[in-house]
Wavefront OBJ file of the C-alpha trace (Angstrom):
o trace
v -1.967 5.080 -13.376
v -4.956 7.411 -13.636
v -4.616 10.413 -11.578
v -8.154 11.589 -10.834
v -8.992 14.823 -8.682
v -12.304 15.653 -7.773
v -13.023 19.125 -6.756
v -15.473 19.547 -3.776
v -17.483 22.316 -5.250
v -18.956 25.285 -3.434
v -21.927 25.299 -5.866
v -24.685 22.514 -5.225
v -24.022 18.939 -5.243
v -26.692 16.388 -5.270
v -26.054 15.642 -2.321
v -26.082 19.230 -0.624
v -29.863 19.551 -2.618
v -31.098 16.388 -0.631
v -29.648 18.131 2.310
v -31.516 21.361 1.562
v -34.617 19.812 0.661
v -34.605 17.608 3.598
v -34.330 20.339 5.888
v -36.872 22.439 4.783
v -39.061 19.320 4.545
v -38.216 18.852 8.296
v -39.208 22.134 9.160
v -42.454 23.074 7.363
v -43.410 19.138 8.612
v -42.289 20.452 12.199
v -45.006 23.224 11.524
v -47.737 20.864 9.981
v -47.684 22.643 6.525
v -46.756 19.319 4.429
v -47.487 15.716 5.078
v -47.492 12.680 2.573
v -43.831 13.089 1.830
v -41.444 10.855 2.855
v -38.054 12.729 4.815
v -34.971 11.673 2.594
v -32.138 11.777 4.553
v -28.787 12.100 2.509
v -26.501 9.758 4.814
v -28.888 7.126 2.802
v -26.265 7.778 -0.349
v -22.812 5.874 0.635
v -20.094 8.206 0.121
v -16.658 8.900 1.541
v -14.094 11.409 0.786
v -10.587 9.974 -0.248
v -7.710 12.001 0.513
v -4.651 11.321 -0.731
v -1.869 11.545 -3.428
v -3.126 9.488 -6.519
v -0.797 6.524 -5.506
v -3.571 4.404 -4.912
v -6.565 6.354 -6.788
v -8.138 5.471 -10.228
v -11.206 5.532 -11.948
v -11.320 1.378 -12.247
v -10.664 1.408 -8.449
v -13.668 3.472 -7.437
v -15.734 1.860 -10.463
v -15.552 -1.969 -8.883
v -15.598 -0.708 -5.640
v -18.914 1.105 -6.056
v -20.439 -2.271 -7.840
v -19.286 -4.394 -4.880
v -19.770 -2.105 -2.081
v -22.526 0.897 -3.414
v -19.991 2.863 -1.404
v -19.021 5.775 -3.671
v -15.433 7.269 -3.798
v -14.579 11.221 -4.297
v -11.050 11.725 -4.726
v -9.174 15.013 -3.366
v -5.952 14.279 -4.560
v -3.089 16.785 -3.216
v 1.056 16.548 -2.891
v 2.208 14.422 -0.313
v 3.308 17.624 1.577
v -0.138 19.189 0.860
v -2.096 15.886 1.824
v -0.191 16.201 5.606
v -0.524 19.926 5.793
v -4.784 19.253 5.083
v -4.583 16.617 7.390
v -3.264 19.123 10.348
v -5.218 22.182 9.427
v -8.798 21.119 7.812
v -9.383 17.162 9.556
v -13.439 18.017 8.918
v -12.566 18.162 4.820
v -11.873 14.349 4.348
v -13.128 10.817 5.711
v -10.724 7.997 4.417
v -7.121 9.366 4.471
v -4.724 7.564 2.193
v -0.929 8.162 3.216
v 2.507 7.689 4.083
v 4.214 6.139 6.839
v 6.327 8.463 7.584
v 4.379 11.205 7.797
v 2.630 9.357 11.162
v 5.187 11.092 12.980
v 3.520 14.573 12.105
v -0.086 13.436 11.902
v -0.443 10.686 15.427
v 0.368 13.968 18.087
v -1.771 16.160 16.138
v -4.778 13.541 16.773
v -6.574 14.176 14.041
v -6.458 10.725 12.875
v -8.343 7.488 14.570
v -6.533 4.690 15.366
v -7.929 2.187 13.710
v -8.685 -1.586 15.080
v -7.430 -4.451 13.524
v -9.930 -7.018 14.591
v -12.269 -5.106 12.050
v -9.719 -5.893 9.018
v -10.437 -9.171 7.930
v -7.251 -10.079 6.004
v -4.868 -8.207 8.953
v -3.191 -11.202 9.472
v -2.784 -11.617 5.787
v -0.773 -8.641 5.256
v 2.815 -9.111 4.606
v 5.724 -9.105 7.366
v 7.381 -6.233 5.662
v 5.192 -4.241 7.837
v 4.953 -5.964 10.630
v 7.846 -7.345 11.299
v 10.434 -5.657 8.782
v 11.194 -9.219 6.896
v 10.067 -10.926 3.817
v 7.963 -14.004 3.797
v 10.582 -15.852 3.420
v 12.071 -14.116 6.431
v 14.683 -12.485 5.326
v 15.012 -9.108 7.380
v 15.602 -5.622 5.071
v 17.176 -2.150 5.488
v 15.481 -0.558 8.863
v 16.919 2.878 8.334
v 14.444 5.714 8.286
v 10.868 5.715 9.238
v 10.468 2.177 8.164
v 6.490 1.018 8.622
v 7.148 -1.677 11.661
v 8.018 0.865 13.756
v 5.174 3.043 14.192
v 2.386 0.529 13.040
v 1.167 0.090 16.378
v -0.202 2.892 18.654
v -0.154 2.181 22.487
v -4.249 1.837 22.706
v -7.560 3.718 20.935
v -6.841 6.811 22.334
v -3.092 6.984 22.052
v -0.766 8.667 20.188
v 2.318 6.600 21.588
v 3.698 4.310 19.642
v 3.433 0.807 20.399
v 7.100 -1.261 20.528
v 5.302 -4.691 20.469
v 1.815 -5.721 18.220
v -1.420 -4.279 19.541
v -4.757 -4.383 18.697
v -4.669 -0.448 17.579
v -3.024 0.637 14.530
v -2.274 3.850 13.100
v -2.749 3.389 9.064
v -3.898 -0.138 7.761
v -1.303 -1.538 4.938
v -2.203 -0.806 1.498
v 1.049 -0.904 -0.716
v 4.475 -0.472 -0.577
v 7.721 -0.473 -2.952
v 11.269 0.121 -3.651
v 12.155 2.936 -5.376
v 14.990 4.073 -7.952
v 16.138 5.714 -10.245
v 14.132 6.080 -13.811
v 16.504 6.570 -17.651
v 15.780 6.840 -20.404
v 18.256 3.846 -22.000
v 17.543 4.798 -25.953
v 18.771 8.404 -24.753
v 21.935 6.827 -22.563
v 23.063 4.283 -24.465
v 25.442 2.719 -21.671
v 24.992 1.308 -18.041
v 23.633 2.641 -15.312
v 24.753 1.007 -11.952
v 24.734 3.718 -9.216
v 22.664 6.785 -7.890
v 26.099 8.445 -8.115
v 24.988 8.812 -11.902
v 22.715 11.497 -10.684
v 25.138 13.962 -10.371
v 27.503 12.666 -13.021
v 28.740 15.916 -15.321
v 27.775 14.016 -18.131
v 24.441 14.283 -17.825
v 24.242 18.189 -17.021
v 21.139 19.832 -17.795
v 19.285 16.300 -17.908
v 19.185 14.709 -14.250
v 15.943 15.780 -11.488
v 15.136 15.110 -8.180
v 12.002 14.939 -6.471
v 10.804 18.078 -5.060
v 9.094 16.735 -1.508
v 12.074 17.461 0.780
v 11.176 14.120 3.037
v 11.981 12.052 0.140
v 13.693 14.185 -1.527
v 16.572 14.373 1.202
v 16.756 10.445 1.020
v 17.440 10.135 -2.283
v 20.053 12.832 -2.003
v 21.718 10.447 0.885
v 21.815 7.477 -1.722
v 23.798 9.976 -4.256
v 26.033 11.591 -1.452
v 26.950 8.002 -0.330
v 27.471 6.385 -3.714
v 29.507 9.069 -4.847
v 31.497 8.306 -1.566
v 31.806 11.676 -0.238
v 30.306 10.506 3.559
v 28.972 7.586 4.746
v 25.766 7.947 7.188
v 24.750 6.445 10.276
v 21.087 6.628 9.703
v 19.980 8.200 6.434
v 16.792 8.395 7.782
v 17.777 10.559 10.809
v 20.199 12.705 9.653
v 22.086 15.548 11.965
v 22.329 19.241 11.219
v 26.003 19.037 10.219
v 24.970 16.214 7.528
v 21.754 17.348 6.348
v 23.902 20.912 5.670
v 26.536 18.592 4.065
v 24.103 16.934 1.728
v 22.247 20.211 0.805
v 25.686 21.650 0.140
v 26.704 18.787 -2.745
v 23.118 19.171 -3.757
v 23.513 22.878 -4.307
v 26.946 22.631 -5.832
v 25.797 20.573 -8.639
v 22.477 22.593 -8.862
v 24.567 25.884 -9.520
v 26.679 23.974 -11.759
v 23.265 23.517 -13.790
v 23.042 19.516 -13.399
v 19.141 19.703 -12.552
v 16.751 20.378 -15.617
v 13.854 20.869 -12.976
v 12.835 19.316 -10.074
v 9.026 17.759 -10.010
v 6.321 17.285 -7.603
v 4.061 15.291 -8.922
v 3.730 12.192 -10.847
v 2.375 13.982 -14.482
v 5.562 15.942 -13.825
v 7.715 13.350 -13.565
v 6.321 11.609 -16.483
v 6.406 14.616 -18.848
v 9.768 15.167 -17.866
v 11.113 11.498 -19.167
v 8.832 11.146 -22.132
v 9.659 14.740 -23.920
v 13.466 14.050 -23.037
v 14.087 16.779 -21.208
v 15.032 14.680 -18.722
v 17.295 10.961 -19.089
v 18.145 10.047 -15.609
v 15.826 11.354 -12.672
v 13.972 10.413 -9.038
v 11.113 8.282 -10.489
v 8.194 6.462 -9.027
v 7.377 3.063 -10.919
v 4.031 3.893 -12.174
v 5.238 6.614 -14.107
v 8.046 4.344 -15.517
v 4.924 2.504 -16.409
v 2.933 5.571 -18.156
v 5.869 6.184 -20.041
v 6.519 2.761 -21.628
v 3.019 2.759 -22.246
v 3.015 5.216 -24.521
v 5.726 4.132 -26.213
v 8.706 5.431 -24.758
v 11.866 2.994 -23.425
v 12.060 3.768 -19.601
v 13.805 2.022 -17.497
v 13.215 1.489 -13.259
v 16.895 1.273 -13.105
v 18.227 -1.486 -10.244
v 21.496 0.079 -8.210
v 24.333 -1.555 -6.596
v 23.609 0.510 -3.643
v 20.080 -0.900 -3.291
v 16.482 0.881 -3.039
v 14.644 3.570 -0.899
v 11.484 2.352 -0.133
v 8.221 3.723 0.967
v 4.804 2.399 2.010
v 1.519 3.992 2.707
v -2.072 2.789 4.526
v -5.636 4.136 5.196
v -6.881 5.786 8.346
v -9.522 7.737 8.953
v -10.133 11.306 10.236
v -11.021 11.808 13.733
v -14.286 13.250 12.729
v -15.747 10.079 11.057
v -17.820 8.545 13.390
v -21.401 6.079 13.148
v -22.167 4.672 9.429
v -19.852 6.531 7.839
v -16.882 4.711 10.047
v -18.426 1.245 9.301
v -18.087 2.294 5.438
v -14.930 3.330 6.140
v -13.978 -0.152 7.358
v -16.314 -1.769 4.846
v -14.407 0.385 1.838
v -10.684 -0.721 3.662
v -11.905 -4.419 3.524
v -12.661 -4.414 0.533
v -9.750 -2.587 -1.472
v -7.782 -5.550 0.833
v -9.479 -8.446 -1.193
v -7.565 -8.564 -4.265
v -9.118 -6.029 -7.272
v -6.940 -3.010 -6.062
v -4.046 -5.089 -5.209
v -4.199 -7.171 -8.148
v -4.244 -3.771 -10.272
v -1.954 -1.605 -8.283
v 0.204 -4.665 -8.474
v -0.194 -4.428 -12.474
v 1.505 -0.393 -12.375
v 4.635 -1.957 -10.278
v 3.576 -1.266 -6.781
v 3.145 -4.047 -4.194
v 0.212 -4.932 -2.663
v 0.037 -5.277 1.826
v -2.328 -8.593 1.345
v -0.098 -10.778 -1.620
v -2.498 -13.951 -1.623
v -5.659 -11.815 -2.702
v -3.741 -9.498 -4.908
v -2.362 -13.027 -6.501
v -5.857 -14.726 -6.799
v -7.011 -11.120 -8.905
v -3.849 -11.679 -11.603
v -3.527 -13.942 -14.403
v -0.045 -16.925 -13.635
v 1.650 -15.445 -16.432
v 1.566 -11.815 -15.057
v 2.305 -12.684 -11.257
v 4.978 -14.850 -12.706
v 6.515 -11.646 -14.213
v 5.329 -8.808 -11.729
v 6.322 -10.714 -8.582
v 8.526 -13.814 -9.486
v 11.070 -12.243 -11.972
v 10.284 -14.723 -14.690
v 10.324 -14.080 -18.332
v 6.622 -12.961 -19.489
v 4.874 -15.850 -20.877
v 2.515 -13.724 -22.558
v 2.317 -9.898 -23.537
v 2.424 -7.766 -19.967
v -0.433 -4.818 -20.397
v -0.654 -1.830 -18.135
v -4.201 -1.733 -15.966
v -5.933 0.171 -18.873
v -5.024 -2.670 -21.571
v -2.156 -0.733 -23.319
v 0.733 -3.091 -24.063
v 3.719 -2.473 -21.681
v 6.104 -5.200 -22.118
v 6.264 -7.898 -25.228
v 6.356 -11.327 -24.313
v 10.248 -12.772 -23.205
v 10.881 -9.425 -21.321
v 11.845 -9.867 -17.430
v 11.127 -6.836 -15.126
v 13.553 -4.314 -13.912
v 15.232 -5.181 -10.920
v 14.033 -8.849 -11.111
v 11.746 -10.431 -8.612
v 9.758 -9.183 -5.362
v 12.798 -10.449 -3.140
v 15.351 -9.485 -5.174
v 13.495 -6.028 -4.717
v 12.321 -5.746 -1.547
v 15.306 -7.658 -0.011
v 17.940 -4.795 -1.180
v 16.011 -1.573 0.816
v 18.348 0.548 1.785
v 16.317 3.290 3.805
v 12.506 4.488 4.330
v 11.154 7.495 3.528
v 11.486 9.698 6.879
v 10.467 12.501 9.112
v 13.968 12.976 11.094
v 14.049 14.457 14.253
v 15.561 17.657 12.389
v 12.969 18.072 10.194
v 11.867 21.660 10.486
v 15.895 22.356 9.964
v 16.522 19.774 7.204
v 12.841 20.866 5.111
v 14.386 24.978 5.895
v 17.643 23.755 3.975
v 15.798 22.141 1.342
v 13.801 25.143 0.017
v 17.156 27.142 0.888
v 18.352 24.807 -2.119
v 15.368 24.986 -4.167
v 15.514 28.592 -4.384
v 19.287 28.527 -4.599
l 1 2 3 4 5 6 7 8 9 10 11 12 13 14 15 16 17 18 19 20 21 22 23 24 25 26 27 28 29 30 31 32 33 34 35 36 37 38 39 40 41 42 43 44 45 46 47 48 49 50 51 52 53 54 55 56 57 58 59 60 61 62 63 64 65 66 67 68 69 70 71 72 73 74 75 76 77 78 79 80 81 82 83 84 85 86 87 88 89 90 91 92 93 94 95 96 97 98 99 100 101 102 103 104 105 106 107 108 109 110 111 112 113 114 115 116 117 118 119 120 121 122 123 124 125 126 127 128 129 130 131 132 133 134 135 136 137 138 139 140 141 142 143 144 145 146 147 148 149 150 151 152 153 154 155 156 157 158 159 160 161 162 163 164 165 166 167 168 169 170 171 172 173 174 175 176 177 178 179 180 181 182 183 184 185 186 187 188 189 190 191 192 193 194 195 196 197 198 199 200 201 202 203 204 205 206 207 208 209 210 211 212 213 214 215 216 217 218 219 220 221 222 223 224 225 226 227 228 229 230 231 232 233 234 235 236 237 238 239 240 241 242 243 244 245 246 247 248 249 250 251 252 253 254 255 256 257 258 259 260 261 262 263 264 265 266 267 268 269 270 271 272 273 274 275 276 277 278 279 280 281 282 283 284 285 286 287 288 289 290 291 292 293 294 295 296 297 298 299 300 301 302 303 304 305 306 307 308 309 310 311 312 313 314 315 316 317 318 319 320 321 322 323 324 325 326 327 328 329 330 331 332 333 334 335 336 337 338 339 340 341 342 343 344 345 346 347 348 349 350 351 352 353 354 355 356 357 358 359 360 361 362 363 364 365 366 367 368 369 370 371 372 373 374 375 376 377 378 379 380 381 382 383 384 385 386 387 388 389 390 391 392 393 394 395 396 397 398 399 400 401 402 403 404 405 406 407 408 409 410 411 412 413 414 415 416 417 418 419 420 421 422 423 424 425 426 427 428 429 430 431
């Protein structure tokens, strides 16, 4: 994946000089000192700021969509915890907001976000029932714990920040992708099998295990550990109460003093650099940086547990502030990453795409038959930017999208003790 960050510079942009120069064109033509020129009005340029966390971002991404679309894409790419806190504090700095589900729960009262209407989104009733309905096509229903994205899909009406128990017309972030997460090894550095997330805290791998440092996830994947290793056995991971959440953070620390944790990372570069120096064997992982790391080389493996996955899922919305043509491009860019390129190459780092048929219809047999069907690779597997990733005959960790999606255990999550449980984490961090 191609983590691109484009700085919104205080010096002058192109388009702040057509700004300028159509202002003081406006003015001295207000006073009849120039005529013959035409005005140039910036909005003419199609361009919307994309905040979000790299998940979704990448230079081949914004490339196709500006030769479909002539909408043009500037990334601000932040932390997840940064992307909310910008989101809350600064709702003027950004037009398309790319995010997670479960930080809705922060963002919908602070209404700085627009609900968004689904009759505009052509392929809405294309998207998968894993958000709408918390199943698989096939029907199958999967793990509801946490902030799982069916239940706060739907807001109450277009100027609501309720959400909606039943479908509505109004929805709070439009589906993008979505997947199950585990654990990432190094197997060349292992040399045995790994079954559990109880692993994470095994002695034997002191000095060479990290977690995720974004307490929201963080704290989930802590749960997994805590009840693999069978030391309690929660209700709802995903809403934890003070006494557990001071439980967890308590094994956590234990094992932290005990130096088990060679670092804990915040971003995805982090978390790659970690597994491909080898400082690092068994960590938190996300599976496009399993996917940077093979690509260069390195065995990494998205390692399938007994105990299942956590999963997470993000959308688009928009910020309250986006209004006229710059809302309809907003819709217009939406639509289109929808239609297959971005899911098709999204779907190419690991990740699942909201709309499957289009995603499908932008990917070679051979590589939906391996990405999304479990089979054997009929052909070499390469990563989006053509680097080889898998040899022909290799099958893809954890097996097929049900197989996958089918054994979620949790959702990422904003519990109702948040401000407690993310005051425990850093009490941990700094432990």
């Amino acid at each position: 994946m191609t983590e691109t960050t484009t700085t919104l510079s205080a010096g002058l942009s192109r388009r702040s000089l057509l700004k300028g120069a159509a202002g003081v064109a406006g003015l001295a033509a207000g006073a009849g000192a120039i005529t013959g020129f035409p005005y140039v009005k910036a909005s003419e340029e199609k361009v919307l700021r994309y905040l979000g966390t790299a998940v979704n971002e990448g230079d081949a991404i914004s490339k196709k969509c500006f030769e479909d679309t002539g909408i043009k894409i500037q990334y601000i790419t932040a932390t997840t915890d940064d992307v909310t806190k910008r989101v809350m504090t600064q709702p003027n700095s950004f037009d398309v907001l790319d995010t997670e589900y479960f930080s809705l729960k922060k963002l919908v009262p602070s209404n700085n976000i627009l609900p968004l209407d689904a009759k505009k989104i052509k392929e809405f009733d294309n998207i998968t029932p894993v958000f709408t309905k918390g199943e698989l096509p096939s029907g199958k229903k999967i793990g509801d714990q946490g902030t799982a994205p069916w239940k706060v899909l739907y807001l109450e009406g277009p100027d609501s920040d309720v959400f909606a128990k039943a479908p509505t017309e109004w929805v709070t972030l439009i589906p993008t992708v979505y997947n199950a997460d585990t654990l990432g090894i190094r197997p060349d550095l292992i040399k045995r099998p790994i079954t559990s997330w109880a692993e994470l805290l095994n002695p034997e791998f002191k000095g060479k295990a990290s977690i995720l440092n974004i307490p929201s996830i963080g704290i989930m994947d802590a749960a997994m550990v805590v009840e693999a290793t069978g030391q309690y056995k929660y209700p709802d991971k995903g809403n934890m109460t003070r006494d557990e959440i001071d439980l967890t953070m308590k094994i956590l620390t234990e094992a932290k003093k005990s130096g088990q944790f060679r670092a804990f990372w915040k971003d995805f570069n982090e978390s790659v650099n970690l597994m491909s120096s080898g400082e690092t064997v068994i960590q938190s992982m996300w599976s496009p940086a399993v996917t940077k790391v093979r690509s260069m080389g390195i065995p990494c493996t998205f390692q399938p547990l007994k105990e299942g996955y956590r999963s997470w899922a993000s959308g688009f919305c928009m910020s309250k502030g986006v209004k006229g043509a710059k809302q309809e491009w907003a819709y217009e860019f939406i639509n289109w990453f929808l239609s297959g390129f971005a899911g098709g190459y999204l779907n190419r780092q690991g990740y699942y795409s909201a709309v499957l048929s289009t995603a499908k219809a932008n990917m070679e047999p051979y590589e939906w038959a391996y990405w999304m069907e479990g089979k054997p690779a009929e052909k070499d597997i390469l990563a989006p930017d053509g680097s080889l990733l898998e040899k022909a005959g290799a099958v893809r960790d954890g097996g097929s999208y049900d197989d996958r999606m089918g054994n979620v255990a949790c959702w990422n999550s904003v519990m109702d003790e948040n401000d407690y449980m993310v005051r425990k984490w850093n009490e941990f961090i700094a432990a």
